[in-house]
PAGUZA-657800 format. One line per 3 residues: number of its first residue (from 0); their letters; for each residue x, y, z of N, C-alpha, C. Coordinates in Angstrom, 1 decimal. Layout:
NUM = a = X:Y:Z:X:Y:Z:X:Y:Z ~ ...
//
This chain:
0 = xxx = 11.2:16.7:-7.4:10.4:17.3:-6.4:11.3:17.9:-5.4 ~ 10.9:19.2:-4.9:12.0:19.9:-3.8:11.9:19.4:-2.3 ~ 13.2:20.2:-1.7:13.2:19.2:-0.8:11.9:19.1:0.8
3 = xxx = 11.1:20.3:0.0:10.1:21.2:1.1:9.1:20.1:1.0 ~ 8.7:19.6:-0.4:7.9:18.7:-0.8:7.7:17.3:-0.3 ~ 8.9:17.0:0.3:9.2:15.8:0.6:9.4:15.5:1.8
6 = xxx = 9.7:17.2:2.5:9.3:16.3:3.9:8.1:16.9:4.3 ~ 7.3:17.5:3.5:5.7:17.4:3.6:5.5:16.2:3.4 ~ 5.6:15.3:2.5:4.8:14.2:2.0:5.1:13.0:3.5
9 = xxx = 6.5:12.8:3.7:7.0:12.5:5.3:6.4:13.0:6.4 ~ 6.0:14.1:6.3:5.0:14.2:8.0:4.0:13.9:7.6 ~ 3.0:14.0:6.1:2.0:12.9:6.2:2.0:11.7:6.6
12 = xxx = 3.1:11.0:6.1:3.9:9.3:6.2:3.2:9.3:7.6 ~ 4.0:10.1:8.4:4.3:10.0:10.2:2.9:10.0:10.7 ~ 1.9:10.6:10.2:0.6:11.5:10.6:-0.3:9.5:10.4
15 = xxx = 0.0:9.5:9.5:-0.8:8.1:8.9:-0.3:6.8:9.7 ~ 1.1:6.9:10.4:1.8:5.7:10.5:1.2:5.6:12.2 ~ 0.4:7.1:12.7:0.0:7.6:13.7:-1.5:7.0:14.0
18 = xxx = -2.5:7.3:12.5:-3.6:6.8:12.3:-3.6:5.3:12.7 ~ -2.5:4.7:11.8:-3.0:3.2:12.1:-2.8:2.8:13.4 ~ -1.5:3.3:14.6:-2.0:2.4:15.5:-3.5:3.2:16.1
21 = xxx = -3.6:4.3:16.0:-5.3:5.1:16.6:-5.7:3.9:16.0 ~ -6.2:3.0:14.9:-7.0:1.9:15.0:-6.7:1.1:15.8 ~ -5.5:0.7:15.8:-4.3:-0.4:17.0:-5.5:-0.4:18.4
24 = xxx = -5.3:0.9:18.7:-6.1:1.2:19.8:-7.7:0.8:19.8 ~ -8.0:1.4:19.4:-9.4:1.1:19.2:-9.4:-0.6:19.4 ~ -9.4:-1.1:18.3:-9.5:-2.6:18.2:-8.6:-3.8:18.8
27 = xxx = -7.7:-3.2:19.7:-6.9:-3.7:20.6:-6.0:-5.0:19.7 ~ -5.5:-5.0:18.7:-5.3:-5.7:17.9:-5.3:-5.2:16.2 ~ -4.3:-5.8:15.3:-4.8:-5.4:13.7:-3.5:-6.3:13.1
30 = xxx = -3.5:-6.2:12.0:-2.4:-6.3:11.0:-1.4:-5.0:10.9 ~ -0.8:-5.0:11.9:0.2:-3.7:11.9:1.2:-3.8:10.8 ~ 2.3:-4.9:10.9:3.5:-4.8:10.4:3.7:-4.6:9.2
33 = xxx = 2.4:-5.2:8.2:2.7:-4.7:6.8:2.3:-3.4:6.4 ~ 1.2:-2.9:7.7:0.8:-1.5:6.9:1.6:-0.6:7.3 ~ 2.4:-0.8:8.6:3.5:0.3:8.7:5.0:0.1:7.4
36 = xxx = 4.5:-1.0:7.0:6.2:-0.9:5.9:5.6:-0.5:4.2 ~ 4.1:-0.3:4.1:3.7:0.2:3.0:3.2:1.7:3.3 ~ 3.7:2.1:4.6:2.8:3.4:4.4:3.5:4.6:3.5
39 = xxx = 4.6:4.5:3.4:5.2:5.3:2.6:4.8:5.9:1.0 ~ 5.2:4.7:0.3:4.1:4.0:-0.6:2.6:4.6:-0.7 ~ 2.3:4.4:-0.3:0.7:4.8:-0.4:0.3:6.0:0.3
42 = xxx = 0.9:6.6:1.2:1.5:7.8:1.0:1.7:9.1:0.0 ~ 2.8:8.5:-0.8:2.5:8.9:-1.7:1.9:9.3:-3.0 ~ 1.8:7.8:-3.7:0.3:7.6:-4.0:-0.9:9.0:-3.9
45 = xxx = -1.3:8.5:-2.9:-2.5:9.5:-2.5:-2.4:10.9:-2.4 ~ -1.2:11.3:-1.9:-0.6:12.9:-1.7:-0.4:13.5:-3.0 ~ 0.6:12.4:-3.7:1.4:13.4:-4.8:1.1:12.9:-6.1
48 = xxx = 0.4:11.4:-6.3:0.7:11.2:-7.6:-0.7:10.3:-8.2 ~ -1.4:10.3:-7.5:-3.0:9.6:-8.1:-4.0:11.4:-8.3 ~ -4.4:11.3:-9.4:-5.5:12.0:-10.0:-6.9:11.6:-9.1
51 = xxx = -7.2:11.9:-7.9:-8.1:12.1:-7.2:-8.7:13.1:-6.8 ~ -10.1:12.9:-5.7:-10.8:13.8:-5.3:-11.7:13.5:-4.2 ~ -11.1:14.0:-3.1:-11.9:12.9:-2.1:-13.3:13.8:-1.8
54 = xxx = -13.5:14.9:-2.4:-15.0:15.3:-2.7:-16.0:14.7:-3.5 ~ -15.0:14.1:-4.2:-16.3:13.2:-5.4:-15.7:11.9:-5.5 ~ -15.2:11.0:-4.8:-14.8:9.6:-4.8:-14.6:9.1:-6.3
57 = xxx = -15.7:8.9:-6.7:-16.1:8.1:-7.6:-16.1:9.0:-9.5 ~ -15.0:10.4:-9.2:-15.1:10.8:-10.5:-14.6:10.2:-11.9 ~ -15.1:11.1:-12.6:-14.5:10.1:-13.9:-13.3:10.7:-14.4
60 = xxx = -12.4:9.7:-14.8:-11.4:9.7:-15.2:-10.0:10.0:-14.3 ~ -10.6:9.4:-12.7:-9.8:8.9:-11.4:-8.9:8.0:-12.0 ~ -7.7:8.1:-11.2:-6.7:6.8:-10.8:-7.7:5.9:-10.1
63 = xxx = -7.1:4.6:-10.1:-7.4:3.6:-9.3:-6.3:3.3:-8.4 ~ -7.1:2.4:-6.9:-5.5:2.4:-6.1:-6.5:1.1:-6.1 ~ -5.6:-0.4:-5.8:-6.1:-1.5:-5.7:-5.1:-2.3:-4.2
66 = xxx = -5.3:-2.4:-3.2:-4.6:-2.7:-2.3:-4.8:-4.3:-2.3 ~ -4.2:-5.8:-3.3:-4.4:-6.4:-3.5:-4.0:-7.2:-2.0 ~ -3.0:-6.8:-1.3:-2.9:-7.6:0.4:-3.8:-7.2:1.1
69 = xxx = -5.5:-7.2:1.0:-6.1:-6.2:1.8:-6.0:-6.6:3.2 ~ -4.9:-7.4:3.8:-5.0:-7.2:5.0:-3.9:-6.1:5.9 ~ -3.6:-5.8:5.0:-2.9:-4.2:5.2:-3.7:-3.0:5.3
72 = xxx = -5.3:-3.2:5.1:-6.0:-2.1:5.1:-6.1:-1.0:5.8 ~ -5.1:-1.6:7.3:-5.2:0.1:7.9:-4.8:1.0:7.3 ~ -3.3:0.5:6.2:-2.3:1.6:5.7:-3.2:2.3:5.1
75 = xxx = -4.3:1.6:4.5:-5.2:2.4:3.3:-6.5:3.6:4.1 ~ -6.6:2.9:5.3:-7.8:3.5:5.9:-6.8:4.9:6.3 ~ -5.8:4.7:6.9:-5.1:5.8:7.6:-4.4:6.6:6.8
78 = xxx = -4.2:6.7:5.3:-3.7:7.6:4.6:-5.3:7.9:4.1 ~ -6.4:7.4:3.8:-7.8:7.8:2.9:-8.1:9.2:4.1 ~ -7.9:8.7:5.8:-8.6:9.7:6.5:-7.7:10.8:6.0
81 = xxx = -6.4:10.6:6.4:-5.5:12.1:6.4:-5.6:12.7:5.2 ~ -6.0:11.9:3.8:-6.3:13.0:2.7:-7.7:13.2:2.6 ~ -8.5:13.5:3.8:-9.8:13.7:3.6:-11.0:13.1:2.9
84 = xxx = -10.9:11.6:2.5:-12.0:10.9:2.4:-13.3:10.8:3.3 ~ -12.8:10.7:4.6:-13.8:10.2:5.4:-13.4:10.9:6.8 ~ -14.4:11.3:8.1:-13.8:11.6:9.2:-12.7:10.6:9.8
87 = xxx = -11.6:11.6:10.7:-10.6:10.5:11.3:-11.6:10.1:12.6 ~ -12.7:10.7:13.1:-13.4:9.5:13.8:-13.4:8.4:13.6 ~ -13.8:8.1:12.6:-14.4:6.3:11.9:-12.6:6.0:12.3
90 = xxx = -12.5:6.4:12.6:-10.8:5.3:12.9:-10.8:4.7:14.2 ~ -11.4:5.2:14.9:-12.0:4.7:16.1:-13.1:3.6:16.7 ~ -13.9:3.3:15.4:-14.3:2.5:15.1:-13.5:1.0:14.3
93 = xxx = -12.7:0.8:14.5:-11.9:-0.1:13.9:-12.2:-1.5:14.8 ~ -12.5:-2.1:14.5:-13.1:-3.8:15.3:-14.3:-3.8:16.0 ~ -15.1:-2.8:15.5:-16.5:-2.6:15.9:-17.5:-3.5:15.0
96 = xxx = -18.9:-3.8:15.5:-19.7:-4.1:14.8:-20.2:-3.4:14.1 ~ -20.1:-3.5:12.3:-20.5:-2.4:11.3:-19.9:-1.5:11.2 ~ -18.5:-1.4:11.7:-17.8:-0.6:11.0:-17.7:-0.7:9.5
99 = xxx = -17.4:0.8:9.2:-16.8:0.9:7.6:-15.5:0.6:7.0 ~ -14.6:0.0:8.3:-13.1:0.3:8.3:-13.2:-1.6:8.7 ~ -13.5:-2.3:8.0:-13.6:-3.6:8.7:-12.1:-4.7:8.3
102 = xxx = -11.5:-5.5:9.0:-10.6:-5.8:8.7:-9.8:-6.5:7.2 ~ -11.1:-6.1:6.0:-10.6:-5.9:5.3:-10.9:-4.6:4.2 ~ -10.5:-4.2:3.4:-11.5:-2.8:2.7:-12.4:-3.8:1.9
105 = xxx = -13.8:-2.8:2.1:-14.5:-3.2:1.7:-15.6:-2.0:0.7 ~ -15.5:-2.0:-0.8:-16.2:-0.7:-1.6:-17.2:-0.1:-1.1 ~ -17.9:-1.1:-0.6:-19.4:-0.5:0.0:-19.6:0.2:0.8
108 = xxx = -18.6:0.1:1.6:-19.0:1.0:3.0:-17.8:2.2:3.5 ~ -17.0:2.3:2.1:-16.3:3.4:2.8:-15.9:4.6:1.1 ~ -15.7:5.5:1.4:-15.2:6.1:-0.2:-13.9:5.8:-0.3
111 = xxx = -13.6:5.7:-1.9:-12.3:5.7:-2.0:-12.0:4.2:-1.9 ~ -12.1:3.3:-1.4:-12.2:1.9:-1.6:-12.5:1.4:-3.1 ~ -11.8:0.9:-4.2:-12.5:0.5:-5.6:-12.8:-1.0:-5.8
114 = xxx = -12.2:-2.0:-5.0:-13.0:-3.4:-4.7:-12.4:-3.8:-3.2 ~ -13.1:-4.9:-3.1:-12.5:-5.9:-2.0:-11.7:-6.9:-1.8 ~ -10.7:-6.9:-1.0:-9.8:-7.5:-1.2:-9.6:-8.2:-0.3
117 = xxx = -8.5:-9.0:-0.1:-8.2:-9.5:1.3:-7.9:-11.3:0.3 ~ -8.5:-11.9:-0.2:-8.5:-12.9:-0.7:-6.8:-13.1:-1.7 ~ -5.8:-13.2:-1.3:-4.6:-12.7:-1.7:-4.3:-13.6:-3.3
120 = xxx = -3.7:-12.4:-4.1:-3.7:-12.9:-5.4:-4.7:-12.5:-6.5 ~ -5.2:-11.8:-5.9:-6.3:-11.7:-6.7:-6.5:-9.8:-7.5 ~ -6.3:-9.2:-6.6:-5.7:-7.7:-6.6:-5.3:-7.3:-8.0
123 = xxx = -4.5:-7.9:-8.7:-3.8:-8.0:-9.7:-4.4:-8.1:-10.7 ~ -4.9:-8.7:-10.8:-6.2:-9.3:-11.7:-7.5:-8.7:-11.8 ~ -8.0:-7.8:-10.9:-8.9:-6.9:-10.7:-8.3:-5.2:-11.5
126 = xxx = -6.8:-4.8:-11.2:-6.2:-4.0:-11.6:-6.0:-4.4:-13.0 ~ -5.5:-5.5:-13.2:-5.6:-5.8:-15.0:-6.7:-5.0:-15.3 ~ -7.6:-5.5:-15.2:-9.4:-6.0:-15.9:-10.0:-4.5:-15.5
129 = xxx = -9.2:-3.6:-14.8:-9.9:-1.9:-14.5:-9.0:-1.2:-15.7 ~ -7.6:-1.3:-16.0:-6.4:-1.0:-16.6:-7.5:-1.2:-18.1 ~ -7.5:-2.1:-18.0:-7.9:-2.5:-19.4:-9.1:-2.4:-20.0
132 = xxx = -9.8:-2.2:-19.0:-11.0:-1.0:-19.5:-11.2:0.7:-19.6 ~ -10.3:1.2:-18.8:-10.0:2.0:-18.9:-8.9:2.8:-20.7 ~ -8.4:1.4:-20.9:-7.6:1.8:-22.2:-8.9:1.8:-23.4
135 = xxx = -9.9:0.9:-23.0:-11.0:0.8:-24.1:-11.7:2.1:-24.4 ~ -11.6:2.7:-22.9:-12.5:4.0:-23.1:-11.7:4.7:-23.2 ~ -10.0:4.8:-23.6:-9.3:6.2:-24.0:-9.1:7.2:-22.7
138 = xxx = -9.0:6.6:-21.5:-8.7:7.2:-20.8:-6.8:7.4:-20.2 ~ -6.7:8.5:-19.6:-5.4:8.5:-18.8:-5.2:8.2:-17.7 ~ -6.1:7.9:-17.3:-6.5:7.1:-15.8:-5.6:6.0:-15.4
141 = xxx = -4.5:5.6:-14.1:-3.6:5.0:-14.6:-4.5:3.5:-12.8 ~ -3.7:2.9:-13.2:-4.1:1.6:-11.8:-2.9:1.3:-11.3 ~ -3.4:1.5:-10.0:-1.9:1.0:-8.8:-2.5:0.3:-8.4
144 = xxx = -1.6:-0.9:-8.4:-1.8:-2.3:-7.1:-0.8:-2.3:-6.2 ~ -1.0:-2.2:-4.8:0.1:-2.7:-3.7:-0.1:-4.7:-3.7 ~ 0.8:-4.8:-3.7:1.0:-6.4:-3.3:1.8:-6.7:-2.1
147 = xxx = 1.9:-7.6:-1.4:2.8:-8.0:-0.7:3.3:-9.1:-1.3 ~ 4.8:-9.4:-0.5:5.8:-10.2:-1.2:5.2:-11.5:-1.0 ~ 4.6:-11.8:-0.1:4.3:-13.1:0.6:3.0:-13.8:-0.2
150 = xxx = 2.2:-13.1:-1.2:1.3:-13.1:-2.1:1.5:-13.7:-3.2 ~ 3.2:-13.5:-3.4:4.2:-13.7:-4.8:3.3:-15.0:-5.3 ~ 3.1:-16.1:-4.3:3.0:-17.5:-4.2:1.5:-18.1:-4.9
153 = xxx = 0.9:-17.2:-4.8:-0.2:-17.3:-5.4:-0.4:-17.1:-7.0 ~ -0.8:-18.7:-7.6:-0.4:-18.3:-8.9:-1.4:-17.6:-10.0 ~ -2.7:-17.7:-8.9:-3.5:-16.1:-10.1:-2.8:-14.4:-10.1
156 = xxx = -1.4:-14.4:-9.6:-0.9:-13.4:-9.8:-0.4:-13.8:-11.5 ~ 0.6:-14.7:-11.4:0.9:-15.0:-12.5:0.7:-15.0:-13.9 ~ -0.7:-15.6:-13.3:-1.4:-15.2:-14.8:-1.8:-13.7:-15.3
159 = xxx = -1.7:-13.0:-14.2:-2.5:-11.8:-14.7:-1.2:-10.8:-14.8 ~ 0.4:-11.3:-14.4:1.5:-11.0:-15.0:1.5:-11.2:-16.1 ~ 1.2:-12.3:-17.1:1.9:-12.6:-18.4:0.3:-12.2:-19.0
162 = xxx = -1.2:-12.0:-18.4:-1.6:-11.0:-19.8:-1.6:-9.3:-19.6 ~ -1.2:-8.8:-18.5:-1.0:-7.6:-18.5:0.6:-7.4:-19.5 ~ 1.6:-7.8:-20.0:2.3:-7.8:-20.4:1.9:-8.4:-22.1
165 = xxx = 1.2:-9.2:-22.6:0.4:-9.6:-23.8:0.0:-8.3:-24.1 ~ -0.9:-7.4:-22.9:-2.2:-6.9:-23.8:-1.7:-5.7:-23.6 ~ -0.1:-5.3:-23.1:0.7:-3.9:-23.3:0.1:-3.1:-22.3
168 = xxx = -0.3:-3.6:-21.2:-0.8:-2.5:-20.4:-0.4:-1.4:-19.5 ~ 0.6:-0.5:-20.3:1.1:-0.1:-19.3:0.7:1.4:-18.9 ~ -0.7:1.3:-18.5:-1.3:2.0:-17.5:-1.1:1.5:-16.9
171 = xxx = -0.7:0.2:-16.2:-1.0:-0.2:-14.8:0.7:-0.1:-14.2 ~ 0.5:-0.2:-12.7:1.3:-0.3:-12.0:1.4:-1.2:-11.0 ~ 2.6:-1.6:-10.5:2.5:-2.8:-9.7:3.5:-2.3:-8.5
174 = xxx = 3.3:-2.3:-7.3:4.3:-2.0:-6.2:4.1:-3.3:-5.3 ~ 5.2:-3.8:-5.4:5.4:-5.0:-4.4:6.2:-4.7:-2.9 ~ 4.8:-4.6:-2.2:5.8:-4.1:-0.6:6.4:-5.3:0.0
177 = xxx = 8.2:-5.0:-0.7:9.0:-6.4:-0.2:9.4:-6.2:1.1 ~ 9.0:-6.9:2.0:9.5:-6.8:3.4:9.9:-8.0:3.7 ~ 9.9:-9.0:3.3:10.9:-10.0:3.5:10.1:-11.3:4.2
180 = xxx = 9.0:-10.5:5.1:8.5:-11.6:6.2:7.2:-11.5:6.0 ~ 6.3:-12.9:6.4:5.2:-12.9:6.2:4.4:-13.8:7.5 ~ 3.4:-13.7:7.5:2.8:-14.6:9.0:3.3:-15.6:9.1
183 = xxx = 4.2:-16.4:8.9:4.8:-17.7:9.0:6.3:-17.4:9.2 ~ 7.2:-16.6:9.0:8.3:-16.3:8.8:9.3:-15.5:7.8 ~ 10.0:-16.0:7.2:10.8:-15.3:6.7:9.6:-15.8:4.9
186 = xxx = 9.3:-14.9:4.1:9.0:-15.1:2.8:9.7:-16.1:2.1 ~ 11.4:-15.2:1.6:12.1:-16.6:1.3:12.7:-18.1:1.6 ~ 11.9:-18.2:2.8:12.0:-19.4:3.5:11.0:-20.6:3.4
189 = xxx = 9.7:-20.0:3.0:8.5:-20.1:3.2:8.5:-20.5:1.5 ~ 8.3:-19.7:0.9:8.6:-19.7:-1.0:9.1:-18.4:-1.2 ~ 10.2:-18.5:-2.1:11.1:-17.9:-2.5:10.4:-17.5:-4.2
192 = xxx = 10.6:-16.4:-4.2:10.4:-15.9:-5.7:11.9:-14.7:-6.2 ~ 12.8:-15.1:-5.4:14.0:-14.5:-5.9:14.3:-14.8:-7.4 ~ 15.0:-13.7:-8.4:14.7:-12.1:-7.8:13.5:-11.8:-8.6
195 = xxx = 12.6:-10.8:-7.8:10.9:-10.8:-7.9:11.3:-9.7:-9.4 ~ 12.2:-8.9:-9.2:12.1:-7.9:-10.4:12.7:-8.6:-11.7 ~ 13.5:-9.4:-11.6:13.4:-10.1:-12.8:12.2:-10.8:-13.5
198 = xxx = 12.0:-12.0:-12.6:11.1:-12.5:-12.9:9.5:-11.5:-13.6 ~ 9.3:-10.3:-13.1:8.3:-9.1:-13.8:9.4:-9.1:-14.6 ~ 10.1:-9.2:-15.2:10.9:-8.5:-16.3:10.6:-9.7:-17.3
201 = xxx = 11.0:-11.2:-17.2:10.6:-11.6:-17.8:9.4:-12.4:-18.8 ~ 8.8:-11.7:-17.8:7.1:-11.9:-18.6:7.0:-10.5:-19.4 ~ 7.9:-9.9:-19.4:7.5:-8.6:-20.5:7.3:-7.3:-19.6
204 = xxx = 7.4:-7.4:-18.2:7.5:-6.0:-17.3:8.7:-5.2:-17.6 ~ 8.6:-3.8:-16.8:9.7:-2.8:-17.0:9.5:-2.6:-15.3 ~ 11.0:-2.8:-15.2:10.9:-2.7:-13.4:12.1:-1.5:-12.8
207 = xxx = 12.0:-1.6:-11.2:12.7:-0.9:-10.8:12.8:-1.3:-9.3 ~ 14.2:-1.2:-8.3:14.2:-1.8:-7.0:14.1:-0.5:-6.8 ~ 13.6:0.0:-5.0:13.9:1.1:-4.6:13.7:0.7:-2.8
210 = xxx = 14.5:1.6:-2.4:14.0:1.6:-0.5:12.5:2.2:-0.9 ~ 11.5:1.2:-0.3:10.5:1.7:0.0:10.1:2.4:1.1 ~ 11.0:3.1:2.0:10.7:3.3:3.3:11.4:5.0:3.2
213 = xxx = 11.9:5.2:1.7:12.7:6.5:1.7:11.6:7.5:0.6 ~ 11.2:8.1:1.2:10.4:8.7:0.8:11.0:9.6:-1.0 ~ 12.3:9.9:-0.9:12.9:10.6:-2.3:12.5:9.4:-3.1
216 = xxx = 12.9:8.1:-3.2:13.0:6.9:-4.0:11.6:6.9:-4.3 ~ 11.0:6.4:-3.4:9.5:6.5:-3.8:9.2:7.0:-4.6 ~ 9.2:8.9:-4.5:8.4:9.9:-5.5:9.2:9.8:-6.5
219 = xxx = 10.7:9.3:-6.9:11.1:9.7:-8.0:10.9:8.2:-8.8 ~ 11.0:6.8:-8.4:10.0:6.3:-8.9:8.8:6.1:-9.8 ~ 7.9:6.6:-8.8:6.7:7.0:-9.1:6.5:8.0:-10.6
222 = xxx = 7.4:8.9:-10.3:7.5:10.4:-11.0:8.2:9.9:-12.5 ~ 8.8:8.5:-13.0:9.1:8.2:-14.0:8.3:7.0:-14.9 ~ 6.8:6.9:-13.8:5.9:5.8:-14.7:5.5:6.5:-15.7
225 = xxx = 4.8:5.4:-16.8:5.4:4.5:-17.1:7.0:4.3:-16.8 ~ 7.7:2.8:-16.8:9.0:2.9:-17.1:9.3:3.1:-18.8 ~ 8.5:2.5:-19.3:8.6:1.9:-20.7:7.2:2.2:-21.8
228 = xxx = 7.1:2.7:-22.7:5.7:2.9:-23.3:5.4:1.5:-24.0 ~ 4.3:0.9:-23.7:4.1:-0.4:-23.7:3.8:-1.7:-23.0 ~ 4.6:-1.5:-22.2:5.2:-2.2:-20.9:4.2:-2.1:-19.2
231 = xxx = 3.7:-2.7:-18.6:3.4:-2.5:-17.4:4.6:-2.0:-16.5 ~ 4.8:-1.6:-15.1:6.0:-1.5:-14.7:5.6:-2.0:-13.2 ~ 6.9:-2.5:-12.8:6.4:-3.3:-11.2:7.6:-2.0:-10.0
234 = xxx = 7.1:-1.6:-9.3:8.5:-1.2:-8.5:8.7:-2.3:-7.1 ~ 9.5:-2.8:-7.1:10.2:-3.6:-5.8:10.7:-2.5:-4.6 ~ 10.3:-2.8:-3.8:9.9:-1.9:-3.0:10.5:-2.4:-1.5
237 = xxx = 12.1:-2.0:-1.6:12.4:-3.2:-0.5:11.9:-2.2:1.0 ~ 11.4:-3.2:2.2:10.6:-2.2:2.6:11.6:-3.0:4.4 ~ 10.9:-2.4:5.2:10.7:-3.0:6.7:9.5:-3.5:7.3
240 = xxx = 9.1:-4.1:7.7:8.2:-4.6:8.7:8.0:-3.8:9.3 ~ 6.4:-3.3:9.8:6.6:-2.5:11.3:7.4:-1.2:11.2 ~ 7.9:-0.5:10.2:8.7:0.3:10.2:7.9:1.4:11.0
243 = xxx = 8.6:2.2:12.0:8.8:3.1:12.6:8.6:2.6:14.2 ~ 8.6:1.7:14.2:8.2:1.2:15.7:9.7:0.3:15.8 ~ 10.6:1.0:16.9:11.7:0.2:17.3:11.3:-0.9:17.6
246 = xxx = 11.0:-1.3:18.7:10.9:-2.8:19.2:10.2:-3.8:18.7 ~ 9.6:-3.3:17.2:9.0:-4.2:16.3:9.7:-4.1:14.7 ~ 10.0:-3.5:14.3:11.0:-3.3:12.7:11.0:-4.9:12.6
249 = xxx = 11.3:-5.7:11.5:11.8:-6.2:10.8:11.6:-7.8:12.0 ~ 10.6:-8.0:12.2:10.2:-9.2:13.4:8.9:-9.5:12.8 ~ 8.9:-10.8:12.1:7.4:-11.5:12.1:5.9:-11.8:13.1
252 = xxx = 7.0:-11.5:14.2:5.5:-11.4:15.2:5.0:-10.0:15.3 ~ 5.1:-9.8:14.7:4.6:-8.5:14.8:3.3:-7.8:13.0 ~ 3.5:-9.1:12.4:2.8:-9.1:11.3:0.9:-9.0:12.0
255 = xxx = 0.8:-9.5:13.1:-0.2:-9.2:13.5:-0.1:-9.2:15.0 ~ -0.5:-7.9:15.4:0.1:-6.5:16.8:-1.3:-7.1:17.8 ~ -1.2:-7.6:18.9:-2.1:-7.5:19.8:-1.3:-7.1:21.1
258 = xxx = -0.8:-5.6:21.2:0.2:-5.0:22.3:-0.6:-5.0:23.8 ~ 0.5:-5.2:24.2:0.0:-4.9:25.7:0.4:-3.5:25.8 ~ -0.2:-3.1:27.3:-0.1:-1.6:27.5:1.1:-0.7:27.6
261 = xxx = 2.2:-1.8:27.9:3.4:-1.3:27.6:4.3:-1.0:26.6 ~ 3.7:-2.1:25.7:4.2:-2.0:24.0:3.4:-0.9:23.7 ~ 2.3:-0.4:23.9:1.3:1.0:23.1:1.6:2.0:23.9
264 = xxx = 2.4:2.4:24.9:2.6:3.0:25.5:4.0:3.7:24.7 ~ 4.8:2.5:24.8:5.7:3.1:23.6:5.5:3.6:22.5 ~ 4.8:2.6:21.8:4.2:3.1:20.3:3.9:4.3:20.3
267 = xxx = 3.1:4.8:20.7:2.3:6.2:21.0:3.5:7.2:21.6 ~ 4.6:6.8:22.1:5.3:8.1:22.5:6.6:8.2:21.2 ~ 7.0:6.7:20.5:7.5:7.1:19.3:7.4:7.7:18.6
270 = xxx = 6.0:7.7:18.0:5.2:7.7:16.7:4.7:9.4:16.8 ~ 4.7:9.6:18.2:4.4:11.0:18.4:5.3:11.9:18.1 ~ 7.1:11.8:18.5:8.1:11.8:18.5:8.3:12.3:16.6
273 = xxx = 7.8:11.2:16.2:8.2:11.4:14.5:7.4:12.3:14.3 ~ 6.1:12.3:14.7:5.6:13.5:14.1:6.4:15.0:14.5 ~ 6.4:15.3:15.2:7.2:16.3:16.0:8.7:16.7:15.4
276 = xxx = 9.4:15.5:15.1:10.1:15.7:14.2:10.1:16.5:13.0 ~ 9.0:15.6:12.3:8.9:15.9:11.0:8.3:17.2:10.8 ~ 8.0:18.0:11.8:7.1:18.8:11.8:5.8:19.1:11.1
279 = x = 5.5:17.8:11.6:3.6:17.7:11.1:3.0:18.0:12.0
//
């Protein structure tokens, strides 16, 4: 991909990383820190590498995107507006009664949503079981799941590692946004699943580590799935916390953002900053 390409795909990043705190605001409160270390990720995804159409949501023979941490949903609400799913009003609506944007995705009430999530571990298993009907009907339609690292621990991932690997599925994709920390502290402190890309490797995956937060790594990544014909593929996706917010990067309290007006004060004049940068 050239290098014009990429830092388009990067001022979207910035444009989205901009969206989520606009919810921040609204709802005076959210799950910030994971969705700013996945936004790159899904990002791209949505920009450069899922077969979509945010004119017809629901066409046939779409990618699926399966956000199995759905409490990272802003990342997903704030990249769905910037590629035209839905107005970026409804972002404004974030911790309202009846919102469509509710703190977790939910199919029903927004486009572009393909289940519900938020119940961690389960993501996986939903993308198996779409993967794999998708192969029944002959399609090229491929399935992304975002995970978080902190999810690792839950063992209906597990299982739905060792039959995606049985049943050769490698339409599917697995991105583990490794950021290290999770609402309690440090992940490997908490339960350790070191190293996460082996362990996919030894149930029968085809893996790959990358900075998740570099946008080249990402698309070129992305740009060589499958790894393996046969094979599922996982990318490890070493990421940051909070990424793009100095005074929050790589800090567990910050896995869930209730700022005061001097912390969003900043936020807002960083975040603006990148954009500006990046010339978005």
């Amino acid at each position: 991909m050239s290098g014009d390409m990429i830092k388009t795909l990067e001022g979207h990043a910035a444009r989205c990383r901009r969206n989520v705190l606009r919810m921040v605001e609204a709802g005076g409160a959210g799950h910030m820190g994971g969705a700013m270390s996945c936004i790159d990720v899904v990002t791209a995804l949505y920009f450069s590498v899922m077969n979509i159409d945010p004119a017809n949501p629901k066409m046939s023979g779409r990618d699926r995107f399966i956000l199995s941490a759905g409490h990272k949903c802003m990342a997903q609400y704030a990249v769905l507006a910037e590629r035209g799913f839905f107005d970026k009003k409804v972002l404004d609506t974030y911790g309202s009664l009846h919102t469509k944007i509710p703190g977790h995705p939910d199919m029903h009430k927004l486009p572009g949503v393909e289940a519900n999530t938020g119940a961690l571990g389960h993501g996986l298993s939903i993308g198996l079981g779409m993967a794999l009907g998708l192969k029944l009907d002959q399609s090229p339609a491929r399935v992304f799941v975002v995970m978080g690292d902190g999810e690792l621990a839950e063992g209906s991932n597990w299982e739905a590692v060792a039959a995606a690997a049985h049943h050769k599925a490698d339409n599917l994709t697995v991105i583990v946004d490794y950021n290290g920390l999770q609402i309690g502290g440090k992940t490997a402190d908490i339960m350790s699943f070191e190293p996460v890309r082996a362990r996919f490797e030894a149930f029968g995956w085809a893996g790959a580590d990358i900075d998740g937060n570099s946008m080249p790594d990402v698309v070129d990544a992305l740009g060589r799935l499958p790894f393996e014909k046969g094979k599922p593929s996982v990318i490890v996706a070493h990421t940051v916390k909070a990424k793009g917010l100095s005074f929050a990067e790589n800090k567990a309290a910050y896995h869930y953002w209730k700022p005061g007006a001097d912390e969003l004060e900043q936020a807002i004049r960083e975040l603006d900053a990148q954009i500006e940068e990046a010339g978005a």
